[in-house]
Structure formats: structure tokens, C-alpha cells
N, C-alpha and C positions, 0 to 999 in steps of 0.2 A: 525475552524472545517474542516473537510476533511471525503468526502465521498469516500468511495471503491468499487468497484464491479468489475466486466469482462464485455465486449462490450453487449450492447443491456440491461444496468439493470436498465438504465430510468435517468443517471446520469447527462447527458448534457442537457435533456430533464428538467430536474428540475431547473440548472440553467438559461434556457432560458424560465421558466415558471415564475422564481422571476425576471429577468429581462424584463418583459412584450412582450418575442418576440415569445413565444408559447403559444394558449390556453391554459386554465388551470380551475379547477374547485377546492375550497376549500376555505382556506385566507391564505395571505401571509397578516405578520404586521411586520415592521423594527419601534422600537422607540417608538411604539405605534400608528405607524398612518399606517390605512389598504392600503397597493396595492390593493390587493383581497381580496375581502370577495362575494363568488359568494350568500349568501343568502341573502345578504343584497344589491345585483345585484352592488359592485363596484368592477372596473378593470381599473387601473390606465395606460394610456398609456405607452410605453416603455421610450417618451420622461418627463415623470413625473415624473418616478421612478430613484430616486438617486444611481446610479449603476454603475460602474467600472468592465468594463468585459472585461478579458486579454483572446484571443482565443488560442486555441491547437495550430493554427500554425504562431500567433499572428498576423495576418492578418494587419501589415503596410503598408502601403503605395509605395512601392517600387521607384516611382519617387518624394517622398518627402527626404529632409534632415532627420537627428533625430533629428534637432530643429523644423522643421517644422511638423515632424510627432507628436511630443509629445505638441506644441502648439495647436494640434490640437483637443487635449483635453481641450484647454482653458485655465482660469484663474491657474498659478500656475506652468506654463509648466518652465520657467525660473530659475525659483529655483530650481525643481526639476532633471533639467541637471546636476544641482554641487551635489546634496543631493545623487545620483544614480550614479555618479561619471562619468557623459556622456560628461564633458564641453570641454575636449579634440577630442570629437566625433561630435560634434555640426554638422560639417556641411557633416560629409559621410551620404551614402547611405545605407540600410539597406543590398543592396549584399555585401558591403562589411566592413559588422560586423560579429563576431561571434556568435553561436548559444546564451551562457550565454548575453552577447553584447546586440543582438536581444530582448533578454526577457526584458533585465532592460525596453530598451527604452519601449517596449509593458507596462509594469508595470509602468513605468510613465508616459504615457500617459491616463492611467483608473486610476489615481492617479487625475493626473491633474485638474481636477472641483472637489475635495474635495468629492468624494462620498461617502453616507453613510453606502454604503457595497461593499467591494471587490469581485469580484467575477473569480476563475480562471479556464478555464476547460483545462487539460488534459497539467499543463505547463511544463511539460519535458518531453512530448513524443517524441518532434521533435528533442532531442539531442541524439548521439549518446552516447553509453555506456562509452568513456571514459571521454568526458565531463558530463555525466550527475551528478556522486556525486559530484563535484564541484559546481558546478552551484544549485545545491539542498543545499548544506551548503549555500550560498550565498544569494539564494532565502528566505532563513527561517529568514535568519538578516534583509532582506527587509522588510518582511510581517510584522517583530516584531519590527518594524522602522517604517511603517504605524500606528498602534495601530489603525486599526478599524475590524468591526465586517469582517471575510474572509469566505467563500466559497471554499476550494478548492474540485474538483474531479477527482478520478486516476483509474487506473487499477493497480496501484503497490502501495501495503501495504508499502515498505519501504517509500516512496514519503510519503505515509498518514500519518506515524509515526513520519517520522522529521519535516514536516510542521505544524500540527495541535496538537493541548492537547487532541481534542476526536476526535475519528472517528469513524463514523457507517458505516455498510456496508449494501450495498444495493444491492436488488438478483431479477431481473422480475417486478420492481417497489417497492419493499418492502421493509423494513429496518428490515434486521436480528439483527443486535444489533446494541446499540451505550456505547462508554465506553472510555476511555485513552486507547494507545495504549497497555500500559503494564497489560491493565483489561484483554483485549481483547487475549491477548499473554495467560496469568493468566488463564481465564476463557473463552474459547471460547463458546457460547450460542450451535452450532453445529460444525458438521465434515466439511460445508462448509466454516466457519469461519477460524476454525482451518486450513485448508490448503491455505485460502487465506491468513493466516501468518506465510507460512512456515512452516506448522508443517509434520512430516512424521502421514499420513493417512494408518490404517490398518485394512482392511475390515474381520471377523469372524464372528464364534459364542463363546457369552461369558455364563461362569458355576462360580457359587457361590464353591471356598475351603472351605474345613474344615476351615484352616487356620486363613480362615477369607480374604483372597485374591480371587483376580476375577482370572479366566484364562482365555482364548481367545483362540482358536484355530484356526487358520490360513487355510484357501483351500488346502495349501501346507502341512500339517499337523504340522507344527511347534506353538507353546505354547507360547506367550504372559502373563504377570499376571502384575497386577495395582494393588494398595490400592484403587480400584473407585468401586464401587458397577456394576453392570450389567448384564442382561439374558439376552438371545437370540444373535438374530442380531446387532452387536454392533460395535464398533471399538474404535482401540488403535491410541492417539495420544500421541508423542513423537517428542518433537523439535531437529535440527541436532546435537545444541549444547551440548546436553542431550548424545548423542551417542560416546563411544569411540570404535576406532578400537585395533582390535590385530590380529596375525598371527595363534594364535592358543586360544583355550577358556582361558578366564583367571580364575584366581582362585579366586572370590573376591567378595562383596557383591551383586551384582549387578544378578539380577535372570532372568533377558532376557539375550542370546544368538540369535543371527543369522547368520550362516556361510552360504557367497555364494561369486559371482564371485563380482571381483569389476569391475563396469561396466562403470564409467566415474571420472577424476580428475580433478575438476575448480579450479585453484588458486582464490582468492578472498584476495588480502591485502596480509598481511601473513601467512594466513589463507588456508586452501583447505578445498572445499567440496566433498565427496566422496562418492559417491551411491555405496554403498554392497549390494547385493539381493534387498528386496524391502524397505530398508531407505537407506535416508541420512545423512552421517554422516556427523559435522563441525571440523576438525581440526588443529592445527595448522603443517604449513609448515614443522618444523622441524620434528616434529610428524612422517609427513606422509613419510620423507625421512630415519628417522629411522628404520621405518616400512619396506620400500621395497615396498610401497606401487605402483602397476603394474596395467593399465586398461589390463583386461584378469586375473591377479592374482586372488587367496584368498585369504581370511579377514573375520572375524568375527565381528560383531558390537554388543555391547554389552548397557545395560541400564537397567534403577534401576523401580523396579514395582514401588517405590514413584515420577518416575520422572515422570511415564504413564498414564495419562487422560484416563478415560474410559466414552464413552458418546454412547447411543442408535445410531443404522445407522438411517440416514436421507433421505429423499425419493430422495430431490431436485438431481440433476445431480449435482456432484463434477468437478471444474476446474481441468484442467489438471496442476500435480504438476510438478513441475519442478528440473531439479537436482541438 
């Protein structure tokens, strides 16, 4: 399982409250037997609780070997060099490993005493973006090569998604939803949800059609319309994939229109992302060279009312989206 949120939503707090190293008021049960149960006044020391905790910045040893850091998890350290693929590493130094490198060893070391829950916070934050999908494909074969109960927490949905079958997200302490990633994509519970998985966020007010369609009216005066029901204050969500561009409106099912400047091009794989006015759209490379597509140009982004989630606005403060 893997939790999500943005800095400050209680997520590292949580896992050093199952691992006995922060107060904590409630019950934590792994297997059936309580750490915590504060009504019943028990709190299991941290040295009691069977726990495997791999830190953000994996906090080794720096004047140990990686055989001597990863024994030093104890029983199991030795096997765990060949199973992690360390054996040719055995005797460097953690400076001079790489970041993916760094983690196994981290990862087998909170392996090492056989614990009965993994626990991981924040483990690719400390990689740089062009190691990080690497090392996230690699880390998921790991996790799924332990086969015991995990814990991970991120600030990036994609990390949540490839690691975990569910993830909740959690917002000030609180858990906004929990679901499969593709619930959560599917059905976002709010607009925070939704932009914490990439979804394009569209702030109006929305009016029941004849038709039977919502419309949304935009600050900008521009028209939104969904299959979702909604009054008032509301908002359109639309994922990038959802959006195609063109140079000029197209003629074709699709009953959103937004013509504006294109403001940024991120290649991604073969793929480009490309902010027109206020969405992103995801296209592919070819796509976008056809296009002409120019930061400073215009571009129209286009998308289908059945693609359009329509969900009440939410009070909470929305993360800043990214392009």
C-alpha cells in the first residue's frame, strides 16, 4: 500500500508512529497482535516492533562496507547480498554507489531481521529525475520479491501508482480516499484528488442544459460541458491524455474547445506534454512536430464532455499543478 499527499500531510509521521519512534494515540495491530492500543494503555517499544524502515535519505552508514551495513540488520544480511544482486559490491562504500545502488543496499538491510512489515518513506526522492523511473521499475520487483505487508509514502502519485495496488491519499492528517490507482484516476473522491493525479483542474460555475449536459463557465468566459450533473461552484476535470491539440478548431465530436497560447513543451518518452491556455495536453512527439507545435504559438485543445468529470469545488487549498 502507498500513501500520497504534499509535505506536511502527516505521512512520515504515520510511519514513525507504526514504528514506535513518535507518539501516537489509537491502535496499530500487524497479525493480530496490538503495538498500540492506547485504551487498553499498550505501546510496544520501537525495539519490540517488527519493522523494516528504509529512510528518504537511507541513512547508511557511510564508514561501513555494504556487507557490513546490510549485516547490520542481522540475521539474513548474507543472502540477501546475492538475492539484491550486491555480491559484487560487497566490500565499497556507500559514496561510492549509485543512487538505485544506495537503495537496494538500504532495502536490504530493513529486510535483513525478517520483519514483519516494510516500511518505506519518501524512497526516490533522493534520485535525480533521470534515474528515478529506473530505479522505481526495479524497486517494484524488489517490494514484489519481499512478499510482505509494505508501507510506502510519497509526494508523487506516479511512485504511488507503480509501487502499491491501493493508495490513499492523505491531506492535514486525513485520508481523502483510498482505492487502486486506476479507482482513484476513474473516480477521484475531490478536485484535490484529482489534481494530485494529474488531472487538468477547472475552476467555474456550472448550469444544468436542456440537453441534459452540465456547462461550466469559466472566469475567462469560456464553456466547459460534461455528462456529470452539477450547480454552482464546481469544476471540470480532464486528464492530459483526454486532450488533443490542433492549429485551428476541429470539426468533430468532441464539444470542448479552448484556443490559447501554448505556454510550455516537456518531452516525456515519446510523448510531449503541452500546456495550451489553462490544460495540459499529452501527446505524442510525432503529434506535436506535425503540429508546429511553438512555446509562444497557438493551439487549440480540444476534449469530449464524456471525457469531463464534473465534481462540486472543494474548500481545502488545491496543490499546485504542474505542466
Amino acid at each position: 500500500m502507498a500513501l500520497v499527499g504534499p509535505s506536511g500531510a502527516g505521512k512520515t509521521t504515520l510511519l514513525r508512529a507504526i514504528a514506535g519512534l513518535q507518539l501516537a494515540r489509537g491502535r496499530i495491530s500487524v497479525d493480530g497482535d496490538d503495538w498500540l492500543d492506547s485504551a487498553r494503555s499498550v505501546d510496544l517499544p520501537a525495539e519490540e516492533r517488527s519493522v523494516g524502515l528504509v529512510f528518504q535519505d537511507y541513512a547508511l552508514f557511510p564508514h561501513l562496507s555494504v556487507r557490513k551495513n546490510v549485516e547490520f540488520g542481522r540475521k539474513g544480511g548474507v543472502a540477501l547480498l546475492e538475492r539484491f544482486g550486491l555480491a559484487g559490491l560487497a566490500d565499497a562504500k556507500p559514496r561510492e554507489l549509485s543512487g538505485g545502488e544506495r537503495q537496494r543496499v538500504a532495502l536490504a538491510r530493513a529486510l535483513a531481521p525478517d520483519p514483519a512489515v516494510l516500511l518505506l518513506d519518501e524512497p526516490l526522492a533522493a534520485l535525480d529525475a533521470h534515474t528515478r523511473s529506473e530505479v522505481r521499475a526495479e524497486l517494484q520487483l524488489l517490494l514484489r520479491e519481499a512478499d510482505r505487508p509494505t508501507l510506502v509514502v510519497t509526494h508523487d502519485f506516479e511512485d504511488a501508482a507503480t509501487l502499491a495496488t491501493r493508495v490513499g491519499v492523505l491531506v492535514e492528517g486525513r485520508l481523502r480516499q483510498l482505492g487502486t490507482p486506476a479507482e482513484l484516476v476513474a473516480s477521484p473522491a475531490d478536485p484535490f484528488v484529482a489534481s494530485l493525479t494529474g488531472a487538468n483542474v477547472l475552476r467555474g460555475r456550472a448550469r444544468a442544459l436542456a440537453t441534459g449536459l452540465t456547462e461550466l463557465e469559466l472566469p475567462t468566459g469560456e464553456l466547459i460541458r460534461s455528462t456529470d450533473p452539477a450547480e454552482g461552484d464546481a469544476v471540470a476535470i480532464v486528464y492530459p491524455w483526454e486532450v488533443t491539440l490542433s492549429r485551428t478548431p476541429p470539426d468533430d465530436s468532441a464539444q470542448n474547445h479552448l484556443a490559447g497560447v501554448v505556454a510550455s513543451l516537456v518531452p516525456v518518452g515519446n510523448r510531449v506534454r503541452a500546456r495550451v491556455g489553462p490544460v495540459t495536453a499529452e501527446i505524442t512527439a510525432e503529434s506535436s512536430e506535425r503540429l508546429g507545435l511553438q512555446v509562444g504559438g497557438r493551439a487549440v485543445a480540444s476534449f469530449k464532455a464524456t471525457a469531463t468529470r464534473m465534481l462540486p469545488e472543494a474548500s481545502p487549498a488545491m496543490p499546485t499543478q504542474r505542466p
